[in-house]
N, C-alpha and C positions, 0 to 999 in steps of 0.2 A: 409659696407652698409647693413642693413637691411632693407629685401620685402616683410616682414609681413608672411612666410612662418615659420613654425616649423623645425629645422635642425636636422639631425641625433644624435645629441648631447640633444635633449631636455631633459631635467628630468621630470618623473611620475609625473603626479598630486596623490593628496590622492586618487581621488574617479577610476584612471587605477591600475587595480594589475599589482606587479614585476614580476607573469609570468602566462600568460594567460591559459596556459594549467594546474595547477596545482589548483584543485578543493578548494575553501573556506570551512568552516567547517558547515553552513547554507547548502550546497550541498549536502555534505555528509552526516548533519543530516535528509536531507528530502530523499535524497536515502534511506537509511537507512529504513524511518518511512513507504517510500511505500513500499520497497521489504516486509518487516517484513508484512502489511495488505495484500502483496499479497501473501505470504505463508499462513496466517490466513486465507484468502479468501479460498485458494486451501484445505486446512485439512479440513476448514467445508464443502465445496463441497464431498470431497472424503467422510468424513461422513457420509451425508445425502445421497449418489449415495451405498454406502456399508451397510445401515444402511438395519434389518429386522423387524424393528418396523412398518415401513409408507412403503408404495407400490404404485404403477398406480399412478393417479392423484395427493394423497399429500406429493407424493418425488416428480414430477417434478416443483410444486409449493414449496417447499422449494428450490429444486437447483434453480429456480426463485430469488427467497428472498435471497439467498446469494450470487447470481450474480449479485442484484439490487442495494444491499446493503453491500460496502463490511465491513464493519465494524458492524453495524447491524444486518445482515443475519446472518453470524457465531454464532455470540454471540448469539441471538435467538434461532437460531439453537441446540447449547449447552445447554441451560437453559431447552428447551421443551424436550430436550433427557433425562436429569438428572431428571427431574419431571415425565419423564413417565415412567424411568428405576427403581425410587424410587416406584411409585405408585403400578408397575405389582407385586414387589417381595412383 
């Protein structure tokens, strides 16, 4: 007699994975895509905090900008370095 309950026996549907703890490759590619932004993040921070071009006020308004933004900041960041490192010499 079946009571409409699911038995220990049941089989997976498509949309249960075969094993729960074992991460899809969607997972790991977004792991992946944020560690990578958040090292990006962290190198232009350490940049703009080590940099002797900008001082007082427009380093802490860039470590701003590349906390705000983390994929923006950096990159900004990097572009105004290379344009002002080019301009001084």
């Amino acid at each position: 007699m079946s009571t409409g309950t699911p038995s220990a026996t049941t089989v997976l549907s498509a949309e249960e994975p075969g094993n729960a703890l074992a991460p899809m490759a969607w997972e790991v590619l977004v792991g992946g895509i944020g560690l990578s932004l958040l090292l990006y993040m962290v190198v232009g921070l350490v940049s703009v905090l080590s940099s002797r071009v900008v001082t007082g006020p427009v380093k802490v308004t860039w470590a701003v900008v590349v906390l705000a933004f983390p994929l923006l900041g950096p990159t900004a960041w990097f572009v105004w370095r290379a344009r002002q490192s080019t301009s001084v010499h």
